[in-house]
C-alpha positions in Angstrom: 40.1 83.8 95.0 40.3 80.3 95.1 44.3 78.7 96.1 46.0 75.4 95.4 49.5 74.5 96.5 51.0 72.1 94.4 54.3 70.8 95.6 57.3 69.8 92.8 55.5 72.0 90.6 58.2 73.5 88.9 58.5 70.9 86.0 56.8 67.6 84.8 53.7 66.2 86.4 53.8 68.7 88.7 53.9 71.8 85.9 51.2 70.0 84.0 49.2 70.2 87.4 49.8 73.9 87.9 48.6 74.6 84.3 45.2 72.1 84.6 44.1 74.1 88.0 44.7 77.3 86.4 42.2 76.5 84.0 40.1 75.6 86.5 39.9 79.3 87.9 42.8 78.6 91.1 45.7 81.0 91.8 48.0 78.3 91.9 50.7 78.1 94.3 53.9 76.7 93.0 56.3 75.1 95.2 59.7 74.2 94.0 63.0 73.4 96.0 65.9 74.8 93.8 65.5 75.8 90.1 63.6 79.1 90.1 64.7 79.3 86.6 61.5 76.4 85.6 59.6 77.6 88.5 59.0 80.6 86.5 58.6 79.3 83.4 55.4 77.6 85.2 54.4 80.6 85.9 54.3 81.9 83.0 51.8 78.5 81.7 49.5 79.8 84.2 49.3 83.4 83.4 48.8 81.6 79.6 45.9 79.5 81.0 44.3 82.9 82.3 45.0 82.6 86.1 47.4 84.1 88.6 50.3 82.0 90.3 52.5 82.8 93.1 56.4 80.8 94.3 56.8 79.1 97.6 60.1 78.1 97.8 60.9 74.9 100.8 62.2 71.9 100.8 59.2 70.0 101.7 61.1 67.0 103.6 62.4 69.4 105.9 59.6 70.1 108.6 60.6 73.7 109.8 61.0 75.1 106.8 57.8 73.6 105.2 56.0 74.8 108.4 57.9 78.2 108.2 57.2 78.7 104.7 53.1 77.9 105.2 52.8 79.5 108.1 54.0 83.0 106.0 51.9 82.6 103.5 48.9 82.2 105.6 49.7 85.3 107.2 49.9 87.3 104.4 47.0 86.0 102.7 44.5 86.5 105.8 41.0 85.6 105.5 41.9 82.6 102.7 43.1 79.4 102.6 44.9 76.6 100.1 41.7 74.6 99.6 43.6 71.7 97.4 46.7 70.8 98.1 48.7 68.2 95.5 51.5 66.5 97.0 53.5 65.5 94.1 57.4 66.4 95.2 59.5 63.1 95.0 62.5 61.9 93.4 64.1 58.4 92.7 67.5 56.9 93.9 67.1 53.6 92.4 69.2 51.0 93.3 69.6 47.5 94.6 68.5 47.3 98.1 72.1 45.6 98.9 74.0 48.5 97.4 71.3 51.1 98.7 73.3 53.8 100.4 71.4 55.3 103.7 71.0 58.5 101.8 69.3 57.4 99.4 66.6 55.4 101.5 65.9 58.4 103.8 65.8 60.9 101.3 63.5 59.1 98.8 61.3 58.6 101.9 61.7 61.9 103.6 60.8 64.1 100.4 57.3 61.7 99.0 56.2 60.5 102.4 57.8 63.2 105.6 57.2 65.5 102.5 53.2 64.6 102.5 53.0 64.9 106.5 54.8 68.0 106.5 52.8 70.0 103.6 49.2 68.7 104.7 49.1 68.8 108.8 49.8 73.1 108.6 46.8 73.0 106.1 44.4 70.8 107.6 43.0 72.6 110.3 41.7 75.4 108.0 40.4 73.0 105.8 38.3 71.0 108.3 37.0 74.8 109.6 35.9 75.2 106.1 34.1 72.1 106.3 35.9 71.8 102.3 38.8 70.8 101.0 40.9 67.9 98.3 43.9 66.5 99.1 46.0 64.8 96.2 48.6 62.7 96.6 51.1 61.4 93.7 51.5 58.1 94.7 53.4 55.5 92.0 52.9 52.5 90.5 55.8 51.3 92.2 53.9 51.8 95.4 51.3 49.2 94.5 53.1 46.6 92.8 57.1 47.2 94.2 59.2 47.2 91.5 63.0 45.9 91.8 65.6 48.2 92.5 63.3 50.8 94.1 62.8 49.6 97.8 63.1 52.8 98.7 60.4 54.7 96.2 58.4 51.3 97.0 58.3 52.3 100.8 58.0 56.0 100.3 54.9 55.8 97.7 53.4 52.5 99.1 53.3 54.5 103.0 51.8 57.5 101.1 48.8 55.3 99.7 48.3 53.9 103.4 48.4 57.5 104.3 45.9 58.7 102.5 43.3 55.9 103.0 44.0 56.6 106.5 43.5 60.4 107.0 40.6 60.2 104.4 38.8 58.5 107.5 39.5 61.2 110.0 38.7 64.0 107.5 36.0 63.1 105.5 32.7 64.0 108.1 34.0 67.7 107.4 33.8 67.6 103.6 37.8 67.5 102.5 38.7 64.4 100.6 41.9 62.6 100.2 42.9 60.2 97.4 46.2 59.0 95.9 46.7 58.9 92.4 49.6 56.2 91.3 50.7 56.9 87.5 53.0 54.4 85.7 55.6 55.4 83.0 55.0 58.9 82.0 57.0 61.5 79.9 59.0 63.3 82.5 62.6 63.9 84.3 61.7 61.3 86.3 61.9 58.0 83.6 65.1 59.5 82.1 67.9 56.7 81.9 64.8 53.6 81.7 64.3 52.1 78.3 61.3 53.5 76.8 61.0 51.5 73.9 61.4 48.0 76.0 59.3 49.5 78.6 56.6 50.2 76.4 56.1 46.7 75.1 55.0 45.3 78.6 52.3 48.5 78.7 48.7 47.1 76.7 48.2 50.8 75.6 51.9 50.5 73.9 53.3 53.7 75.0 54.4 56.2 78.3 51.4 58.4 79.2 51.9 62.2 79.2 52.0 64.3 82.7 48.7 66.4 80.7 46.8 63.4 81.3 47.8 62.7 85.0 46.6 66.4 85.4 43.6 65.8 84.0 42.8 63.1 86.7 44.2 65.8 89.4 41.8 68.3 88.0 38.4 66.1 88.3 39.6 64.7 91.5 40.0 68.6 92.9 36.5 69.1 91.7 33.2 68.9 93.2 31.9 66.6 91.1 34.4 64.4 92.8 33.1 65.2 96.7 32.0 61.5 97.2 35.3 59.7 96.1 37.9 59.8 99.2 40.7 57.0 100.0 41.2 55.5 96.9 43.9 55.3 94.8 43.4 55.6 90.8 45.9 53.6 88.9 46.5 55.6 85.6 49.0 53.0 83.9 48.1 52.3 80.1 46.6 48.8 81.2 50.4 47.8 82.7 49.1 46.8 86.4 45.6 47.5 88.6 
């Protein structure tokens, strides 16, 4: 049996993940932080897709209980490992950096950037033993160009893309890759309140993009046909930025 853990993954980008790996033969590992109500209504999309999925509920920002969490299901799953790992938990707390509550700053950064530290590090070392392994991280478009009145998703997605080009180095001579992926404006929880149809006249491709085809990116990059791409980060925008 072949694992992935994908973190958020109880709705959105994150759901769409957990649905394309299924189809790709992994028992996919959902995490999720709170509502087990959509947690299991991802698990039913995999069962659809024809694989097997399992819950791992933590809040990923919080280093004990990610560690914790890992660390049980290693033991009870002896003799395998989470060979891809997607970190794609975050949230936004936009606002003006001048009005930007310390809250908000620290937990923006501490769920997409602590939240990648604290996921990967208790999975690398069986990885690199394996001499195999991808790790995907949902980076934004926000991390690459800054966008105003998100400092704090700016920082958080901007440190995970430096992140990743940085621990593709130290990994890559035992076969486990690490890239970034960095959507625009897509279809989820996570544009509600933005303008779509404003938003959509400053894309080329004139529309949001849907979390299936972020997936679809996740699944080729969790593939071996994609063993010689490490420390980049895709853009998958519509044509709005590169």
């Amino acid at each position: 049996m072949k694992y992935a853990l994908v973190t958020g993954g109880s709705r959105g980008i994150g759901r769409a993940v957990c649905v394309k790996l299924a189809t790709m033969g992994y028992c996919v590992v959902v995490n999720y932080v709170s509502n087990e109500a959509e947690a299991q209504k991802t698990l039913q999309l995999i069962a659809e897709a024809g694989s097997i999925g399992e819950l791992l509920k933590f809040d990923v920002s919080d280093t004990a209980a990610a560690t914790a969490a890992i660390e049980s299901w290693q033991e009870a799953h002896q003799g395998e490992y989470i060979e891809v790992v997607v970190n794609n938990a975050g949230i936004r707390k936009d606002n003006l950096m001048l009005w930007m509550e310390p809250e908000d700053w620290y937990k923006v950064l501490g769920i997409s950037l602590n939240g990648f530290y604290n996921v990967t590090r208790p999975l690398l070392k069986t990885m690199l033993l394996k001499k195999y392994g991808r790790i995907i991280n949902m980076a934004s478009l926000s991390g690459l160009k800054g966008l105003p009145g998100q400092c704090n998703y700016s920082a958080a997605k901007g440190g995970l893309i430096a992140s990743t080009k940085a621990l593709a180095q130290e990994v890559g001579r035992k076969g486990v890759t690490v890239n970034a992926i960095a959507p625009g404006f897509v279809k989820t929880d996570m544009v509600d309140g933005l303008d779509e149809a404003e938003l959509k006249k400053t894309i080329p491709l004139n529309r949001f993009g849907e979390p299936e085809e972020i997936a679809a990116l996740v699944g080729f990059l969790a593939s071996k046909e994609a063993g010689y791409i490490t420390g980049e980060c895709i853009s998958i925008n519509g044509g709005l930025y590169s």
